[in-house]
N, C-alpha and C positions, 0 to 999 in steps of 0.2 A: 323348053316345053314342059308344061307338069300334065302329070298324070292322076289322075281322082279314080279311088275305087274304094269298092267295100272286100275285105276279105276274112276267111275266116283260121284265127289260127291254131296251129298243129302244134304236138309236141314230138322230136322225133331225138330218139337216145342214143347218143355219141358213144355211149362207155356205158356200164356201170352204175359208176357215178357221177355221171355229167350228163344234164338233156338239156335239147335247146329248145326255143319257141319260135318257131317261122311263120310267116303267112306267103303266100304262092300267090305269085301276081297274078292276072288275066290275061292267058295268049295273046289275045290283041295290044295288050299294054308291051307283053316282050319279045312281041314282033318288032314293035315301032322302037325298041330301046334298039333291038338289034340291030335295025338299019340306020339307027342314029347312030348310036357309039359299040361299035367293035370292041369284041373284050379286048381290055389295055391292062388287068391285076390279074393276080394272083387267081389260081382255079376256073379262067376264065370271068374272073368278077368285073361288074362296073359299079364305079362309084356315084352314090346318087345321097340325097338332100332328103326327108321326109318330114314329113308331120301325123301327127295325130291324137286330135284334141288340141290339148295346148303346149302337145311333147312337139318340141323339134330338134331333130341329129342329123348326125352325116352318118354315112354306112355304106354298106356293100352289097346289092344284090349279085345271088351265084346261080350260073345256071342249073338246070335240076333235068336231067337225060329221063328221068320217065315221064315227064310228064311236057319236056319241051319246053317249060317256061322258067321263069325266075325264080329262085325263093328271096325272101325278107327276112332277118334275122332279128328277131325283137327283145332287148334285154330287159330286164327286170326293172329296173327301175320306171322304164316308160310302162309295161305292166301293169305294175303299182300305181303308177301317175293317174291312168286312163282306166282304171278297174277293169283289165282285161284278163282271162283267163283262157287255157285251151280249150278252144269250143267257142269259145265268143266269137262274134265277128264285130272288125275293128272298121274305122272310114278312114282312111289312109291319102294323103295328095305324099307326089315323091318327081321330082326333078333328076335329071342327069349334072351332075359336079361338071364342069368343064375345066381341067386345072390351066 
């Protein structure tokens, strides 16, 4: 099953010196992950497939307790790829990994 959505992304500061770039899925998208696949990694994470643009990876959505739903963890280089910055909002398709 994939999932299509537009989202917009955040930057939120690990450290210091280290921040990351997330986008936070749509309740409705991680309702339907949850009763699809049960966290099986790490922090509660599942592993899912994404696209956006013409970037596509594998990765980890992790649950996120304020807010109830998933985040997305977007590295730099796909960033770069797709001219995205925080505050953008990206179009994102993302699949559940079945290993």
């Amino acid at each position: 099953m994939t999932f299509d959505f537009d989202a917009e992304l955040f930057e939120w500061d690990a450290r210091d010196d280290a921040s990351w770039v997330f986008v936070q899925l749509p309740i409705e998208v991680a309702d339907e992950i949850r009763d699809l696949a049960p966290s099986v990694g790490g922090f509660g994470s599942v592993k899912v497939a994404v696209a956006c643009g013409s970037s596509e990876w594998r990765t980890s959505v992790f649950p996120d307790k304020g807010s109830g739903s998933y985040v997305l963890p977007l590295k730099k280089a796909v960033r770069r790829a797709q001219s995205l910055e925080p505050g953008d909002v990206g179009q994102f398709s993302l699949s559940l990994v079945v290993a």
